[in-house]
C-alpha positions as CSV (number, residue, x, y, z in Angstrom):
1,X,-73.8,47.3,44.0
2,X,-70.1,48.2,44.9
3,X,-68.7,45.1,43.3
4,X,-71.1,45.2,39.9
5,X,-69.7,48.5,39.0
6,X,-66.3,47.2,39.9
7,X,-67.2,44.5,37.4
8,X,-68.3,47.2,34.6
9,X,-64.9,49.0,35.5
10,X,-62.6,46.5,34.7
11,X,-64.4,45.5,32.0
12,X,-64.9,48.5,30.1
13,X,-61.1,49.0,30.5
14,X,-60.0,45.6,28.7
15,X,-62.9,46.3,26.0
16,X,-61.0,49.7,25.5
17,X,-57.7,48.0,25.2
18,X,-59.9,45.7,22.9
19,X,-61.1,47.2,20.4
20,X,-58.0,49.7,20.6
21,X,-55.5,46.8,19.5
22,X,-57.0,44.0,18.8
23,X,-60.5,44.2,17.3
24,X,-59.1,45.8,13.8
25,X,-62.2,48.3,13.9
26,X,-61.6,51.4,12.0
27,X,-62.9,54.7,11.8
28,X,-66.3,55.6,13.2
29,X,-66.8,52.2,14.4
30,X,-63.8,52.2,16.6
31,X,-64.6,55.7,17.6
32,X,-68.0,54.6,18.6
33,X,-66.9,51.3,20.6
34,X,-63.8,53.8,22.3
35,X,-66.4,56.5,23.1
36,X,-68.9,53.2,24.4
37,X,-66.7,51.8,26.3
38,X,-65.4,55.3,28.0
39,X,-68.6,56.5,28.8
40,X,-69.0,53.1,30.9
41,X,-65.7,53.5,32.6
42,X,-66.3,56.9,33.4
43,X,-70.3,56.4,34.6
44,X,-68.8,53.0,36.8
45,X,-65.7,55.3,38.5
46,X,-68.4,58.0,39.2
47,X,-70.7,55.5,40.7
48,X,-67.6,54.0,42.7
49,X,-66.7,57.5,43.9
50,X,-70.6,58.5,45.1
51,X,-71.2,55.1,47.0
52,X,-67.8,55.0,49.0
53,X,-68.2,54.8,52.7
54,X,-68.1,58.3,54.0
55,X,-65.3,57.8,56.6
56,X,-62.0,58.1,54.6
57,X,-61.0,61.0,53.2
């Protein structure tokens, strides 16, 4: 579980950096595919953080 929302961090961070630079979307689209892509990274570090093991601090 740990290492599949590893996975969906990482790579909601380089399709961030993605469609941020490279893609050439503009306007709503890129605000959807930014807002996408964020809502991933943040639900993936939230999961991360809840399913850490209980002994460090």
């Amino acid at each position: 579980m740990r290492a599949l929302l590893w996975l969906l961090l990482a790579a909601s961070v380089l399709a961030n950096v993605y469609i941020g630079t490279f893609a050439g979307w503009t306007g709503g689209l890129r605000a959807t595919g930014s807002v996408s892509t964020g809502a991933v990274l943040l639900g993936s570090a939230v999961g991360l953080w809840l399913t850490r093991p209980r002994g460090e601090a």
